[in-house]
DOMIGU-549311 format. One line per 5 residues: their letters; for each residue x, y negated, z of C-alpha. Coordinates in nm, 3 decimals. Each point is the difference from the previous one (the first is absolute). Layout:
BEGIN
a	X,Y,Z  ...
This chain:
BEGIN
xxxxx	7.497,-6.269,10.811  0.392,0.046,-0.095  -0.108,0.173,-0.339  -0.229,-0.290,-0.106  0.327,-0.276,0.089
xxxxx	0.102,0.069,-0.366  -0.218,-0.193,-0.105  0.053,-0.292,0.180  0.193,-0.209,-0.275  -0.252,0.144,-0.290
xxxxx	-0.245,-0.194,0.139  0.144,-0.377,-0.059  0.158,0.182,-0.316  -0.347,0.059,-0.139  -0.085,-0.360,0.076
xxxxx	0.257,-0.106,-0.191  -0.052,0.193,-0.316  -0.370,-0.032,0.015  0.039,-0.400,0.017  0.322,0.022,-0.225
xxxxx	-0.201,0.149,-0.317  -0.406,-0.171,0.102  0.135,-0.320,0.108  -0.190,-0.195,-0.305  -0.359,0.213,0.113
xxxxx	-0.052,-0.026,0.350  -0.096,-0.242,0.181  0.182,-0.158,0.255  -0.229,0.101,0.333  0.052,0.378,-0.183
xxxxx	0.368,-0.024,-0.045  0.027,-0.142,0.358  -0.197,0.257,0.154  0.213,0.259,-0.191  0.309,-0.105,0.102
xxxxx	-0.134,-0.024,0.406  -0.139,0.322,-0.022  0.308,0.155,-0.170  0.189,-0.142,0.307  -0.243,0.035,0.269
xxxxx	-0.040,0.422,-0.072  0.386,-0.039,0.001  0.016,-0.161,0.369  -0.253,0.329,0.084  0.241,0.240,-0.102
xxxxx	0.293,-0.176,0.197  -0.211,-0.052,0.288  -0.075,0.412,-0.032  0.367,0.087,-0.038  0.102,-0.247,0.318
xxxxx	-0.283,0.129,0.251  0.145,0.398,-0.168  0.388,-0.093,-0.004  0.259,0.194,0.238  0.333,-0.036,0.090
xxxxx	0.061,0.262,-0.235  0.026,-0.108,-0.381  -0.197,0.144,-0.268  0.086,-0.011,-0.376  -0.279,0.035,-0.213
xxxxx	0.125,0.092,-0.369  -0.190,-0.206,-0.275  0.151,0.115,-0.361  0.337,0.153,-0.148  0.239,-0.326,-0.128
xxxxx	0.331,0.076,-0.049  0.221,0.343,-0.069  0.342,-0.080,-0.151  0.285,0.294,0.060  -0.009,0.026,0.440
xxxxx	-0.173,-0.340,0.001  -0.401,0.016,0.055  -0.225,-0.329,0.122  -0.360,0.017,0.065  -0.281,-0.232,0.048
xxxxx	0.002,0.101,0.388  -0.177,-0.192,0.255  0.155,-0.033,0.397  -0.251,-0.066,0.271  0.116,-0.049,0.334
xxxxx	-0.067,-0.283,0.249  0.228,-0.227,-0.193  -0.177,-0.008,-0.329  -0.356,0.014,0.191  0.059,-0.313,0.130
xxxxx	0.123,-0.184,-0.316  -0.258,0.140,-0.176  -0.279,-0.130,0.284  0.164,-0.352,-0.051  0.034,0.014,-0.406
xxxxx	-0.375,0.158,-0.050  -0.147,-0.198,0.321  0.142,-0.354,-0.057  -0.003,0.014,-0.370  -0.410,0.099,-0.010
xxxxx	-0.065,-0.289,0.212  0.223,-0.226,-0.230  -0.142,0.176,-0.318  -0.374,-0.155,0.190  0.142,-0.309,0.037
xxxxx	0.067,-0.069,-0.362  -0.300,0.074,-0.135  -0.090,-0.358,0.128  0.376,-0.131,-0.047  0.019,0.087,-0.356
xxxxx	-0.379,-0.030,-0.101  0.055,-0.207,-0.253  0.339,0.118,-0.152  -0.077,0.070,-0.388  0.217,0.305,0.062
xxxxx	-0.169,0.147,0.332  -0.048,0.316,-0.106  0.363,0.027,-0.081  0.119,-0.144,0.299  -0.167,0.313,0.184
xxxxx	0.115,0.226,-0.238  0.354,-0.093,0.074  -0.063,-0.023,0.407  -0.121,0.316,-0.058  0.342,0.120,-0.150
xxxxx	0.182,-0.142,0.240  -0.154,0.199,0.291  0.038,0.324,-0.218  0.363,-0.064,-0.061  0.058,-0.112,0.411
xxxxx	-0.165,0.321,0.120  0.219,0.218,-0.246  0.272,-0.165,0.160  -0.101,0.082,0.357  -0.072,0.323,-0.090
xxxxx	0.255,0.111,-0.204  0.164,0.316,0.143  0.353,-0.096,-0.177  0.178,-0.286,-0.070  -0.017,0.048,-0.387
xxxxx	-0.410,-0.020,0.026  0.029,-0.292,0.259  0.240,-0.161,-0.284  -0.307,0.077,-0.183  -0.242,-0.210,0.235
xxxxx	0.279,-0.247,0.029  0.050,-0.128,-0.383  -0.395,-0.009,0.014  -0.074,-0.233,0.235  0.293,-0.210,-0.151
xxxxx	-0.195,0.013,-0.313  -0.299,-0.067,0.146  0.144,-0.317,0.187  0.111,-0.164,-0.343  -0.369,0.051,-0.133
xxxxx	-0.124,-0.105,0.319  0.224,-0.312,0.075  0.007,-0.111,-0.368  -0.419,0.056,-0.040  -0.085,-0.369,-0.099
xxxxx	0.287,0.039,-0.245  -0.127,-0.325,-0.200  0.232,-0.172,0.295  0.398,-0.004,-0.118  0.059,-0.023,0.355
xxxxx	-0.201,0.282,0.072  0.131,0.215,-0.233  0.404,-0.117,0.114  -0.105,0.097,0.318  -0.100,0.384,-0.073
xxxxx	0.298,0.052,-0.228  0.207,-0.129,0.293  -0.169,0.257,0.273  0.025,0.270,-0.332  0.388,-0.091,0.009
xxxxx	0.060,0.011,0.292  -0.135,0.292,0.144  0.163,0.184,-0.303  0.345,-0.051,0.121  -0.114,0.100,0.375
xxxxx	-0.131,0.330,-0.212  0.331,0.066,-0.132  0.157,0.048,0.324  -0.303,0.222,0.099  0.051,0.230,-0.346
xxxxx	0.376,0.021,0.071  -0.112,0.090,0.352  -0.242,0.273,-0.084  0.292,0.134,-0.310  0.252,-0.012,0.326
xxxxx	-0.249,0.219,0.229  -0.047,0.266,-0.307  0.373,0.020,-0.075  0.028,0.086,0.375  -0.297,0.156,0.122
xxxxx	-0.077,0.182,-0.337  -0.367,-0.131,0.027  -0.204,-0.306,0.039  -0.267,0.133,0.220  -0.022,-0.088,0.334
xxxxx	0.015,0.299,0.238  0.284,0.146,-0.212  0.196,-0.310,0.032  -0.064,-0.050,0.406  0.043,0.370,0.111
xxxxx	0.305,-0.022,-0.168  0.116,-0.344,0.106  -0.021,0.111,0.356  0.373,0.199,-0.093  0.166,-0.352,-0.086
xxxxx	0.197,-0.157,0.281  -0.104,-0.359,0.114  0.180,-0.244,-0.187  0.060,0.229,-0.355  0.110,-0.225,-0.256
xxxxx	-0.285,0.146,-0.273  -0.290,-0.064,0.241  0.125,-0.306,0.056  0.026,-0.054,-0.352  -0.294,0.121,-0.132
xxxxx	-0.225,-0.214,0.317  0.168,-0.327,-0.113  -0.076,0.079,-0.319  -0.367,0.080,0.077  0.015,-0.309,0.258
xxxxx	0.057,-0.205,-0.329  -0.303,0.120,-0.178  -0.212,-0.123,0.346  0.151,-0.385,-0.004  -0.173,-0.014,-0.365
xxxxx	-0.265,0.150,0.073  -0.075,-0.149,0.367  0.170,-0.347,-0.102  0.323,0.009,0.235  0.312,-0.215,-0.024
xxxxx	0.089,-0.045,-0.293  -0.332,0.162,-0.155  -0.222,-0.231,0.156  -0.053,-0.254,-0.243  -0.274,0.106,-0.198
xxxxx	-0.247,0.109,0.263  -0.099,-0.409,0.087  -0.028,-0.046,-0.416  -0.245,0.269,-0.026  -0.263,-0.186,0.215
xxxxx	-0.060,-0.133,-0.389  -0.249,0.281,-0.044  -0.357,0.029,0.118  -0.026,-0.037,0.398  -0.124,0.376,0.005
xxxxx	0.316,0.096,-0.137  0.227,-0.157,0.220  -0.236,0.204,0.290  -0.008,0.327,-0.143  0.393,-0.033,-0.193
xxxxx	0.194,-0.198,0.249  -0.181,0.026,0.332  -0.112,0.312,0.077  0.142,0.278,-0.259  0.280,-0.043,-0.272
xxxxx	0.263,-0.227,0.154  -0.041,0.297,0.318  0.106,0.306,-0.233  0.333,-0.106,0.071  -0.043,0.048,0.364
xxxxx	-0.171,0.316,-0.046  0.264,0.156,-0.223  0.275,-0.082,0.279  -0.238,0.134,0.253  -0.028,0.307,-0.211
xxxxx	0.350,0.048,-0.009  0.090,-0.122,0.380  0.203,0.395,-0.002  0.206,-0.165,-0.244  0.049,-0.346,0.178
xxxxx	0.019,0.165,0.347  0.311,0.191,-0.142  0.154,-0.349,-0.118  0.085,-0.231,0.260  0.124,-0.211,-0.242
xxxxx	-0.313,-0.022,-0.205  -0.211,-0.066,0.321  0.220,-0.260,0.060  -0.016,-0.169,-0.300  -0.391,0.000,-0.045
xxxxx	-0.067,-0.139,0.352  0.268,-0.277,-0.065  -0.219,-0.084,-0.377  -0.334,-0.007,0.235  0.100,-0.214,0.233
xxxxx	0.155,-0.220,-0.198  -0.260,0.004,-0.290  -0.266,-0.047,0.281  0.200,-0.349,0.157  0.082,-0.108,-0.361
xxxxx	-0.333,0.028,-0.117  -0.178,-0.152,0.286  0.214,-0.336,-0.018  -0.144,-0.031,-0.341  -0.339,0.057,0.096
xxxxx	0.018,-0.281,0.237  0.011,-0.241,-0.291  -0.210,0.123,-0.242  -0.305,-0.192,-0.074  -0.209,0.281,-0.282
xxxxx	-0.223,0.188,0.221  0.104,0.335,-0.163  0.389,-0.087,-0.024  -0.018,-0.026,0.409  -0.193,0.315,0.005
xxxxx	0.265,0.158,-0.258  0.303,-0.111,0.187  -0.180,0.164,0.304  -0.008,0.295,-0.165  0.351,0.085,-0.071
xxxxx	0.052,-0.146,0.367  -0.235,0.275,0.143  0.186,0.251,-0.256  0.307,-0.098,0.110  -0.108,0.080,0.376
xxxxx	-0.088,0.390,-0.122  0.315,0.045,-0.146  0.142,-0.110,0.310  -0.224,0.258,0.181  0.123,0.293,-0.208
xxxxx	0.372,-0.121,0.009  0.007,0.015,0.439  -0.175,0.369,-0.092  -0.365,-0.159,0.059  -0.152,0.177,-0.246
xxxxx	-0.335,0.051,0.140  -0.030,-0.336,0.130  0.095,-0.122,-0.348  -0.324,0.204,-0.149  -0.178,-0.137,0.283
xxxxx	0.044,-0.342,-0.148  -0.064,0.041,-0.345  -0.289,0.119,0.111  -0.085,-0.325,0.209  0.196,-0.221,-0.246
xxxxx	-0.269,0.150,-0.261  -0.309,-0.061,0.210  0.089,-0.419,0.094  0.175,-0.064,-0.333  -0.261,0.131,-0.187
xxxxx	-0.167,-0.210,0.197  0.140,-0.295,-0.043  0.068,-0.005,-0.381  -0.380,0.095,-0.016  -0.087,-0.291,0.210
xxxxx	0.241,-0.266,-0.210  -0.156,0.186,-0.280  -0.320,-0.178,0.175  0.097,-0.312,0.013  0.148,-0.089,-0.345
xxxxx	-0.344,0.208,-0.147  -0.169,-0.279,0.243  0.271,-0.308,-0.158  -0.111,0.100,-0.314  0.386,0.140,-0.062
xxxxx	0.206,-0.245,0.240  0.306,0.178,0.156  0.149,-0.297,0.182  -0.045,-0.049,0.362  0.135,-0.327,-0.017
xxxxx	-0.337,-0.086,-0.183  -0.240,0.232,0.230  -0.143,-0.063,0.400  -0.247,-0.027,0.200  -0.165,0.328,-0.190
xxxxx	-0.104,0.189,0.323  -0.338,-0.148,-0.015  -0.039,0.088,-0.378  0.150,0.345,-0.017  -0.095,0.146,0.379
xxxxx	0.043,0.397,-0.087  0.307,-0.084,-0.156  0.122,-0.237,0.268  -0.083,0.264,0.270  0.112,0.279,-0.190
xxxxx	0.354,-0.164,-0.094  0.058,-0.159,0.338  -0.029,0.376,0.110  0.243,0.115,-0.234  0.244,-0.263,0.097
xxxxx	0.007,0.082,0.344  0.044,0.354,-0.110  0.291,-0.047,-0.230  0.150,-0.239,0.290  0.004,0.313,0.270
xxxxx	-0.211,-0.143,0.237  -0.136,0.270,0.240  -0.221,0.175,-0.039  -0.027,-0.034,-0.374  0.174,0.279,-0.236
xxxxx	0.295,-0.172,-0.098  0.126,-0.081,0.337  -0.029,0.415,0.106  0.176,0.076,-0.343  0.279,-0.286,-0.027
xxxxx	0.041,0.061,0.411  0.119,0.382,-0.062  0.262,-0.093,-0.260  0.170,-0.305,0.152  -0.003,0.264,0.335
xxxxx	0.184,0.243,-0.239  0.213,-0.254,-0.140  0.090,-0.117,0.352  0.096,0.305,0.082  0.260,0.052,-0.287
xxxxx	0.136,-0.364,-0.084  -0.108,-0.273,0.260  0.119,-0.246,-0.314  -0.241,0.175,-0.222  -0.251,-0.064,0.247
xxxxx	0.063,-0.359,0.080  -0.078,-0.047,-0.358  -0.287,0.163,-0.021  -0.134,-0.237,0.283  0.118,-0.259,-0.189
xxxxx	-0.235,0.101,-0.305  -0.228,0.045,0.236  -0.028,-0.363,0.085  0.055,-0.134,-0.331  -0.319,0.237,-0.122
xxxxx	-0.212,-0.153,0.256  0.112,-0.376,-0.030  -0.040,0.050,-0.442  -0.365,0.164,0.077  -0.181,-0.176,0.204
xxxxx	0.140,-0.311,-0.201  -0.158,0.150,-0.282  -0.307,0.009,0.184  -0.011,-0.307,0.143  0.047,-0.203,-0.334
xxxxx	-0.243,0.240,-0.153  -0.291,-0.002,0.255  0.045,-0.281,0.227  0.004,-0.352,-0.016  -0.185,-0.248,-0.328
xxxxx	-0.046,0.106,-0.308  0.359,-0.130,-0.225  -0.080,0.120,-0.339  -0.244,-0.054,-0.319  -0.306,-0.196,0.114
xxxxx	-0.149,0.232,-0.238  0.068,0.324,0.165  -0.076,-0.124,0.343  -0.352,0.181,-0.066  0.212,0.363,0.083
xxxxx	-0.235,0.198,0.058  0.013,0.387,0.165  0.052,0.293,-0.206  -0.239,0.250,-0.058  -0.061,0.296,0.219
xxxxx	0.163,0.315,-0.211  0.313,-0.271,0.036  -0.110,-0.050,0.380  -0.082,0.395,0.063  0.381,0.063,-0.021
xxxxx	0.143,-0.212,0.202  -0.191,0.019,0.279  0.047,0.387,-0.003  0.406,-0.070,-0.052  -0.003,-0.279,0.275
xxxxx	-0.170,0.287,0.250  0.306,0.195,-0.130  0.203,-0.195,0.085  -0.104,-0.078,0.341  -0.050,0.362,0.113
xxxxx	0.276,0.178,-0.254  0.208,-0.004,0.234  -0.074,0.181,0.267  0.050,0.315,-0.157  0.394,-0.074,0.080
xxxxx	-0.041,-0.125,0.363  0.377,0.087,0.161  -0.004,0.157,0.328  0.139,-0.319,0.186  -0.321,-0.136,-0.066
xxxxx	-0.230,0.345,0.116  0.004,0.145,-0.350  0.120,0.253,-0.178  0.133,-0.055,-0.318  -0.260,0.217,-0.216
xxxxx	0.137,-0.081,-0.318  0.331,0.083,0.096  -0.121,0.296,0.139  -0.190,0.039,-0.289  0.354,-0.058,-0.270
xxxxx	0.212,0.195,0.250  0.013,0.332,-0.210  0.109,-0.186,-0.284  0.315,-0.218,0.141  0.087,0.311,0.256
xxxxx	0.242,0.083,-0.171  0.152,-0.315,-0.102  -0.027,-0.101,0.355  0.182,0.292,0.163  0.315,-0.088,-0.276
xxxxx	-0.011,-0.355,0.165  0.232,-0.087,0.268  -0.267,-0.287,0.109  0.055,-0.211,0.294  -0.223,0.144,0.292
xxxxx	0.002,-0.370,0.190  -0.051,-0.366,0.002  0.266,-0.129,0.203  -0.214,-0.024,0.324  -0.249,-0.194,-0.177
xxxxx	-0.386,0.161,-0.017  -0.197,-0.006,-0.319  -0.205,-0.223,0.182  0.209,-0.251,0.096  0.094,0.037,-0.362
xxxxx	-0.358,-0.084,-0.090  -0.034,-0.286,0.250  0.306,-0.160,-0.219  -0.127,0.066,-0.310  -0.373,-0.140,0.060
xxxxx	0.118,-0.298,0.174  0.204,-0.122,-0.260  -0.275,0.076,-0.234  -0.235,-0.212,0.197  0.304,-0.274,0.025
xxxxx	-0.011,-0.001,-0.408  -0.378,-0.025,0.003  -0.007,-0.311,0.223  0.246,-0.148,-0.193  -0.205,-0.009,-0.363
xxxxx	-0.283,-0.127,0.199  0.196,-0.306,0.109  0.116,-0.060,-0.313  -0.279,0.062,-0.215  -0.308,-0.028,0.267
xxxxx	0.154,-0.222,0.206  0.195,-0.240,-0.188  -0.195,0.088,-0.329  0.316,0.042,-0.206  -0.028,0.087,-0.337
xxxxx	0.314,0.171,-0.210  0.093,-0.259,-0.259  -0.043,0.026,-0.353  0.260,0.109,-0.277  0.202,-0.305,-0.076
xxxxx	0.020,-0.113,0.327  0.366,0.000,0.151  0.012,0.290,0.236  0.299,0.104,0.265  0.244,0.249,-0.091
xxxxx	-0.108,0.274,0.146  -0.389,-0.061,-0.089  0.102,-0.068,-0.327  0.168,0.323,-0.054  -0.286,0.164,0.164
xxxxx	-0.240,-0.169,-0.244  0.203,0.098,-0.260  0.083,0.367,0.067  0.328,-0.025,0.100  0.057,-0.060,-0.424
xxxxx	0.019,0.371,0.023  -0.156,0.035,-0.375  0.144,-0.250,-0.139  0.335,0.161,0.108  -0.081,0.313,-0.119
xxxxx	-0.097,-0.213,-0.319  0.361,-0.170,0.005  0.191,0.311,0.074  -0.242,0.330,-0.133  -0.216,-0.159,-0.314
xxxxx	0.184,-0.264,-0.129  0.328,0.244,-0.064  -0.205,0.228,-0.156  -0.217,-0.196,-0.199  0.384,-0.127,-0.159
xxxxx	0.083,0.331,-0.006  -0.315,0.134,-0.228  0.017,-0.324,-0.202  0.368,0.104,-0.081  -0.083,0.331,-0.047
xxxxx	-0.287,-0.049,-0.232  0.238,-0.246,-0.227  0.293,0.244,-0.021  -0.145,0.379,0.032  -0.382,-0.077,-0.097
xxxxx	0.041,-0.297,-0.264  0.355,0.103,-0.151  0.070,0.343,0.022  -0.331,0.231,0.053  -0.168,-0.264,-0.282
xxxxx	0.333,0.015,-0.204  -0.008,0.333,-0.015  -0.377,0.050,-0.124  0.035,-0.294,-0.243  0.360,0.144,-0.099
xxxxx	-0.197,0.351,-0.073  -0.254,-0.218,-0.195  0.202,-0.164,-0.231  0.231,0.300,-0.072  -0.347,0.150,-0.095
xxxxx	-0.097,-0.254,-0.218  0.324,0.029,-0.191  0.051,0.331,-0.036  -0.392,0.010,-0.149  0.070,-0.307,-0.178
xxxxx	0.301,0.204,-0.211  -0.183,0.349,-0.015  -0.293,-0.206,-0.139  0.137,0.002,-0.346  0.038,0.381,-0.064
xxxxx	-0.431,-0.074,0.019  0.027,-0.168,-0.361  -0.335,0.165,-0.182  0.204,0.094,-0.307  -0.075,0.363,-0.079
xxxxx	0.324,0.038,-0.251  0.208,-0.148,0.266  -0.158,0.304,0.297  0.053,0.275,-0.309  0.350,-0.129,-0.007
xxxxx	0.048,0.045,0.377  -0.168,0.334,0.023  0.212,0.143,-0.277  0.302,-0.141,0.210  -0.185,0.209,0.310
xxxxx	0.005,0.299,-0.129  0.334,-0.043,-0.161  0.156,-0.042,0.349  -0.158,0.262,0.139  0.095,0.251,-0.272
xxxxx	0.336,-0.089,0.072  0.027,-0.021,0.379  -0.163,0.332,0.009  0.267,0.113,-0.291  0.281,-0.094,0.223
């Protein structure tokens, strides 16, 4: 089975040139079933490779790329248990949300091209996971940012739409900076860019080196863009202007995770760097508080849902920080299964609205929408960490980590915790419960069809049962993912100097703390919103202080506008008067008009008189008979 795993990413690259160059002569039930099929042979291989994988790595060698003096790169696939399970979650998730918009997108004039690019996007996103250096996971890594601005910008008839790509396209370009100064740091050192060079050699560097920690914080940059940490957050909750698919597949379950996966890759690195472990638990935990007090405020079903997921992000970078790494790749992997979920099912209910996104204007849609009340009620509880649901096992095993290395860090994380249950079950409370508040003429929602149905209802049961494979032993379990991820962090772990206790407290008095505030924070939104049928007030109406800031963001963009844009907007406009208008133009029209005179004098040597040219060839050949006389 290893030989075939090459072709793994061909697949969905087929698709996409297939689609790319017949767009305008298939049909749409052919171009759909092209781009499923692409991915679904895809999820066979990856399902071949994980059932085959070892602790021992294999590198399977695709083509020759680069040979420059002592330097050589080639296209060189890793797979280990750490890529097998990213590529089960890319190919698995993103066939069932490739099904799902064949009836989302049905009537998109540019469906076909919509698949073709989904269909890029997984090709690029498996590169990346498979990538056996961090020059070809660069590679992967500029492609899904591509992607993501042809995704996020697809109805690009919208201004809005289209600000909102360029701003995730900006963004994550000057996260990828720091990641192309980190890789240029790690071949200056190293000598190479491929991963077992650089870790067998790593393991020489004493803990705390100034270059590793230099070249992870640099890498560590490239991951806040990418996965949407303080400060890089701010274009993640913008993208939800592309199709609902897209913020599934993109910003759910597989790009805004590569950042997580690259510092998971690299945990040798990070476990050598106190410093840098530091620093990207402290970003987590604070981008996963931060983000949740927005969330709580937020009345655009996908904004909620967007804040959530840099919350959730924040909470695996807080995981690999305390030296969780396993438990951080345990949930992505839930985080993929319930927040696919639940963008798929608010995907459900605006196709149902007829394209409303306000929950202030929904209600009372449980009786309308049943598979999509059920199925999102189920991924709510999930995402809250309810037992036994997979984001309680997941979310359990870091906060027990986190506990275990910074009680503060953890007291935090609870804190999220709460605020994630109290901002989701508000969400579904206004959404499903209740009367009807909006458009008397979309109160006639009706239920989505069943290849929209079909995956949620096989997400929800992941969701409800994905977690088990990461049962901790307090509970009877034991741990097979970690078990599963152990020869890839062994290393990283043994350079660790983790703390082996939690202050006399059990992980399951840890749990009992967690799910009770959790169930505190659910019984709260049903007072206020079941109970005392509150609902959030609309913009305009004067809001506290600390709501209002909540409503707003925080103003975070438009201080980034006031102190980032706005300077260098001035600065451009100045530039473009003095260097562009005046001095680059000056010189070409300068050049012109020196042109045009020195033409305009040799001009009248041309005069048509032959006497006068017999005149100056005589004088010709006079001068030359004399120069040459000389």
């Amino acid at each position: 089975m290893m030989q075939f795993a090459a072709l793994i990413p061909f697949f969905p690259l087929a698709g996409f040139i297939i689609l790319g160059l017949f767009n305008t002569h298939l049909s749409k039930n052919l171009a759909a079933v092209i781009a499923c099929g692409m991915l679904l042979i895809s999820f066979g291989l990856a399902l071949g490779v994980f059932m085959n994988v070892s602790g021992q790595s294999t590198e399977v060698q695709i083509a020759p790329w680069i040979n420059v003096g002592s330097f050589s790169a080639s296209f060189t696939f890793l797979l280990d248990p750490l890529s097998s399970i990213f590529l089960m979650i890319i190919t698995g998730v993103g066939f069932l949300i490739h099904v799902y918009s064949i009836g989302y997108m049905h009537d998109d004039e540019k469906h076909n091209i919509f698949f073709a690019y989904l269909n890029l996007f997984i090709f690029f996103m498996l590169v990346l996971v498979l990538a056996s250096s961090y020059l070809l996971m660069f590679v992967g890594w500029e492609g899904v940012g591509l992607c993501s601005y042809l995704l996020i910008g697809f109805w690009f008839k919208n201004k809005a739409y289209n600000d909102a790509a360029k701003k995730a396209f900006i963004m994550n370009r000057i996260g990828d900076l720091g990641f192309l100064l980190g890789i240029i740091l790690l071949f200056i050192t190293f000598g190479s860019s491929d991963y077992h060079t650089i870790f067998t050699k790593a393991t020489g560097f004493m803990s705390g080196d100034g270059t590793i920690t230099a070249i992870t914080l640099l890498l560590f940059v490239g991951a806040m863009g990418k996965s949407a940490q303080i400060p890089l957050y701010t274009w993640l909750p913008d993208a939800m202007a592309g199709p609902t698919p897209v913020s599934a597949l993109i910003h759910a379950a597989t790009m805004v995770t590569a950042g997580i996966y690259m510092v998971a890759r690299s945990g040798i690195l990070y476990a050598l760097s106190p410093m840098s472990m530091y620093l990207v638990a402290l970003v987590g935990v604070v981008t996963a508080v931060f983000a949740a007090t927005i969330a709580l405020t937020q009345n655009d079903i996908k904004k909620v849902l967007a804040y959530s997921t840099v919350s959730q992000l924040g909470y695996m970078f807080l995981g690999l920080g305390v030296g969780a790494f396993s438990a951080s790749v345990f949930h992505v992997m839930t985080h993929a299964f319930f927040k696919a979920l639940l963008f798929l099912g608010a995907g459900s209910v605006i196709h149902g609205l007829v394209g409303e996104q306000d929950i202030r204007n929904m209600g009372g849609l449980r009786k309308k929408l049943p598979i999509t009340f059920i199925t999102f009620l189920l991924g709510t509880i999930a995402i809250a960490g309810i037992p036994p649901f997979s984001g309680f096992f997941s979310k359990d095993e870091i906060l027990a980590h986190a506990f275990a290395s910074n009680k503060l860090f953890w007291a935090l994380g609870v804190i999220g915790s709460m605020m994630t249950a109290f901002y989701m079950f508000r969400l579904l409370f206004l959404t499903f419960f209740g009367a009807y508040r909006g458009d008397e003429h979309k109160v006639h929602a009706h239920e989505s069809p069943k290849v929209m149905t079909i995956p949620l209802i096989i997400l929800a049961i992941l969701s409800t049962i994905g977690g088990f494979v990461g049962v901790p032993e307090s509970l009877g379990g034991s741990s097979q993912i970690s078990k599963f991820l152990d020869p890839v962090f062994h290393d990283a772990q043994a350079k660790m100097m983790l703390v082996g206790n939690s202050g006399g407290i059990s992980e399951i008095a840890l749990m009992g703390i967690t799910v009770t505030v959790v169930l505190a924070s659910i019984l709260l939104a049903w007072y206020f919103y079941i109970s005392r049928k509150r609902v959030p007030s609309h913009e305009g109406t004067k809001l506290p202080l600390l709501t209002n800031l909540s409503y707003h963001k925080y103003y975070v963009d438009e201080i980034y506008g006031t102190l980032i844009t706005k300077p260098l907007d001035k600065i451009s406009e100045l530039l473009k008067d003095l260097v562009d208008n005046k001095l680059i133009d000056g010189i070409v029209n300068a050049s012109g008009k020196v042109t045009e005179w020195v033409s305009g004098l040799t001009r009248f040597v041309q005069t048509g008189n032959v006497d006068f040219y017999l005149l100056a060839m005589v004088i010709g050949i006079a001068c030359i008979i004399f120069f040459k006389l000389m």
